[in-house]
C-alpha positions as CSV (number, residue, x, y, z in Angstrom):
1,X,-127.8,-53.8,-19.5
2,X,-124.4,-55.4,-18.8
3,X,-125.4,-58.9,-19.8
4,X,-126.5,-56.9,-23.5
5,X,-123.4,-55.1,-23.5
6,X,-121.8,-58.5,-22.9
7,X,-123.2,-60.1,-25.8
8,X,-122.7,-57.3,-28.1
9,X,-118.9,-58.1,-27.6
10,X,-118.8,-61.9,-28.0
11,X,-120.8,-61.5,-31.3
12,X,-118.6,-58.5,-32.3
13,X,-115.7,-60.4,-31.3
14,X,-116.7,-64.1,-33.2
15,X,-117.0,-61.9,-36.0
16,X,-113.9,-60.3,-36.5
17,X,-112.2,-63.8,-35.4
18,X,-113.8,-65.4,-38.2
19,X,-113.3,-62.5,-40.4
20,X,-109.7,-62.9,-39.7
21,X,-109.4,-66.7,-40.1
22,X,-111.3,-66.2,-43.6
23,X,-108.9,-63.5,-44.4
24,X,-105.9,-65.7,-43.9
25,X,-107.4,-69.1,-45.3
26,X,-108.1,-66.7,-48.7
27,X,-104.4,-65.7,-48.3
28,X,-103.7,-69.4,-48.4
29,X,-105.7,-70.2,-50.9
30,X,-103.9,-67.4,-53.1
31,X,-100.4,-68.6,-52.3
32,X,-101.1,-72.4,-53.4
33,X,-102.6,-70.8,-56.4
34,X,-106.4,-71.5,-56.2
35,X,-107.5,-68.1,-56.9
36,X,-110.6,-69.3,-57.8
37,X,-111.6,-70.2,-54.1
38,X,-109.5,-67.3,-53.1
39,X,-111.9,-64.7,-54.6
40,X,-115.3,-66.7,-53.3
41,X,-113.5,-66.5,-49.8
42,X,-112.6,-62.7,-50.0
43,X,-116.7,-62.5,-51.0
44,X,-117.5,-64.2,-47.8
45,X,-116.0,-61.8,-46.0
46,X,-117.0,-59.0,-47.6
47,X,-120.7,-60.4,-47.5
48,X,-119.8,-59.5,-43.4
49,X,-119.6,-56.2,-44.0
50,X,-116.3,-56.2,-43.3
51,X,-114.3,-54.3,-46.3
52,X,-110.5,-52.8,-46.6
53,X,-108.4,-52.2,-48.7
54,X,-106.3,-55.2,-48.5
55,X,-109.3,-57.6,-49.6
56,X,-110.0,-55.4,-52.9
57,X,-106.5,-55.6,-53.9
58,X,-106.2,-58.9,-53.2
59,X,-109.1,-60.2,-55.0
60,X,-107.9,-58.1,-58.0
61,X,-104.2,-59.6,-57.6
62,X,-106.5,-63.4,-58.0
63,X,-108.6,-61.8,-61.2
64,X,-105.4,-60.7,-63.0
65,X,-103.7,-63.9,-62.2
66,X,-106.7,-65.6,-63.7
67,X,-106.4,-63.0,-67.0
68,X,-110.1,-61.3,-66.0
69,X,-108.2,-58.1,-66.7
70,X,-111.7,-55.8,-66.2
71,X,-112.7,-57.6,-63.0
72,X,-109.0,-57.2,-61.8
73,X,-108.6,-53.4,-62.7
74,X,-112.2,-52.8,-60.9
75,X,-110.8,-54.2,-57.9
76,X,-107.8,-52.5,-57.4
77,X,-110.1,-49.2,-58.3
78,X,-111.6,-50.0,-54.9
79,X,-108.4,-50.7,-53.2
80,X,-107.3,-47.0,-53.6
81,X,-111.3,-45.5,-52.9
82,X,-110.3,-47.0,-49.2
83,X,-107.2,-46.2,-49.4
84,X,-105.6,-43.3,-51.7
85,X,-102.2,-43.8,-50.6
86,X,-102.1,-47.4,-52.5
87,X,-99.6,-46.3,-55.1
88,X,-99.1,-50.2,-55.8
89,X,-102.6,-50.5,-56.9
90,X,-102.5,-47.7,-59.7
91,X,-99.6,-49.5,-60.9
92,X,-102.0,-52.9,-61.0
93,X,-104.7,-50.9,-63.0
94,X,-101.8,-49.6,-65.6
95,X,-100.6,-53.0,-66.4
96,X,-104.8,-54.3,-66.5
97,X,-105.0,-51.4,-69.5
98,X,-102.1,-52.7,-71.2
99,X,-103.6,-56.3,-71.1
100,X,-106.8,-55.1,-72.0
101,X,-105.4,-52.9,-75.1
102,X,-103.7,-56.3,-76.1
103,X,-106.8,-58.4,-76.1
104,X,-108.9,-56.1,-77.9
105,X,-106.8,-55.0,-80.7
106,X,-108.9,-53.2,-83.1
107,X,-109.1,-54.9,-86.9
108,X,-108.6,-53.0,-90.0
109,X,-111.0,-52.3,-92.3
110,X,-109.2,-54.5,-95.3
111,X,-109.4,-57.2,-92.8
112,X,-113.2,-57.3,-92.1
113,X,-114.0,-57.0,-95.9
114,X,-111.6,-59.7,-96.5
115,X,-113.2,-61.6,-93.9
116,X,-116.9,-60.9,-94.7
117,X,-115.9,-61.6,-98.4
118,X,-114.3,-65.1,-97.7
119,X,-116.9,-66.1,-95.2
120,X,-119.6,-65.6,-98.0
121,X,-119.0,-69.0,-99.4
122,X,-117.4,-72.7,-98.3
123,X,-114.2,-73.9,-99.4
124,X,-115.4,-76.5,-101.8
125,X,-117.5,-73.4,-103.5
126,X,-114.6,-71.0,-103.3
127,X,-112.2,-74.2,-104.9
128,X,-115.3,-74.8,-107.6
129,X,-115.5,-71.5,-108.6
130,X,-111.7,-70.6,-108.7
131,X,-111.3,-74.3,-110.9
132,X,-114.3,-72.8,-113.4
133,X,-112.6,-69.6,-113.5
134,X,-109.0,-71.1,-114.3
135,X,-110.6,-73.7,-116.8
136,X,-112.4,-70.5,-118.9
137,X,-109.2,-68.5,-118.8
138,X,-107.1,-71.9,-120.0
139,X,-110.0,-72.2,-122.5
140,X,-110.0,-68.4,-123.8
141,X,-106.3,-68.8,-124.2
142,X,-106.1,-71.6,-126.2
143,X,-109.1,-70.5,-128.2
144,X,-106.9,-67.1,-129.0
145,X,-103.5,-68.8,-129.6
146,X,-103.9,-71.6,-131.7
147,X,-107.4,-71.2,-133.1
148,X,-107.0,-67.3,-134.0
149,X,-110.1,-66.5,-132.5
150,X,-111.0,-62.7,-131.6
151,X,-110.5,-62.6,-128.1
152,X,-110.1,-59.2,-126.5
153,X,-107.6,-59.3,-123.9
154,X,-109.4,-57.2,-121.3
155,X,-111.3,-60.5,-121.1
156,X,-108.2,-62.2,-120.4
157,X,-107.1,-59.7,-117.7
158,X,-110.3,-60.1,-116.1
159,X,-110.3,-63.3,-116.2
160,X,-106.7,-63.9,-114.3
161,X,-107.2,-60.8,-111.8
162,X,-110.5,-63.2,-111.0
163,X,-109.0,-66.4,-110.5
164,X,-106.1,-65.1,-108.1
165,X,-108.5,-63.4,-106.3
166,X,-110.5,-66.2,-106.2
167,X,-107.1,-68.3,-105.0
168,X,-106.7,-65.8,-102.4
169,X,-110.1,-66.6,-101.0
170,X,-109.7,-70.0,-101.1
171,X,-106.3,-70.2,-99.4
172,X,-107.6,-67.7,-96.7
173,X,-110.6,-69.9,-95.3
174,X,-108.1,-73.0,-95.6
175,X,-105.5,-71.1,-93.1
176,X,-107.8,-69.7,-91.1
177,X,-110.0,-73.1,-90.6
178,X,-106.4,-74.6,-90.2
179,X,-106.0,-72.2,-87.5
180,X,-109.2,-72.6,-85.6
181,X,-108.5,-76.2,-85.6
182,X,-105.3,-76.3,-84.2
């Protein structure tokens, strides 16, 4: 019975050694920064069963550093289940909102017509169709002008309104393929 009793302490004991040198190579690993290897370490030990308060936090102190703003806030949600008196760790999960509220701006609804509307076509279709549109209004206007021909001006109108809209479009996709590029 003693010799049992025995090895339930050595194991017991090996354990919490190694769960203490894992703790502080993961501490290590966060100061260097690696928080990557930091996180996988803090796993390990909690893969022991061996969990606190101080390894949650931690690990979500590595995930905000590495801007996994969800994954942080969840660990710091854990931090205070073990411990309530964490006040540090509320703070953590305030500033992961803010982040999160700032990465997910919602768009308006102008913007995802304007969006759908210019993604409907390329640029060289949206530059072909603007040229054809100018041409025709350059055509109408010289038709009405100097050849006297009948040409109401809500064609006119029409016809301009189009062709900046169709400029708009065409100068949208440009910037924004400019920006995805860059």
């Amino acid at each position: 019975m003693r010799l049992l009793i025995f090895l339930f302490f050595v194991i017991f004991y090996n354990n919490s050694q190694s769960a203490e040198r894992l703790f502080n190579k993961a501490d290590s690993l966060f100061n260097i920064p690696n928080y990557e290897e930091a996180i996988s370490t803090y796993n390990s030990i909690l893969e022991n069963n061996l969990e606190s308060s101080e390894i949650y936090y931690n690990m979500g102190l590595c995930y905000f550093q590495i801007k996994e703003f969800q994954k942080a806030k969840h660990q710091f949600k854990k931090s205070i289940i073990l411990n309530p008196e964490l006040k540090i760790a509320e703070e953590r999960i305030i500033h992961c909102n803010n982040k999160l509220l700032k990465q997910k701006r919602p768009k308006l609804l102008t913007q995802i017509w304007r969006n759908k509307i210019r993604n409907l076509w390329t640029v060289t279709i949206w530059f072909s169709v603007t040229i054809l549109v100018q041409t025709l209004l350059i055509l109408l206007i010289v038709l009405k002008l100097f050849y006297n021909k009948k040409i109401p001006n809500t064609y006119l109108i029409l016809l301009l309104f189009s062709s900046i809209l169709f400029y708009y479009f065409v100068s949208s996709l440009i910037i924004h393929n400019t920006n995805i590029l860059s």
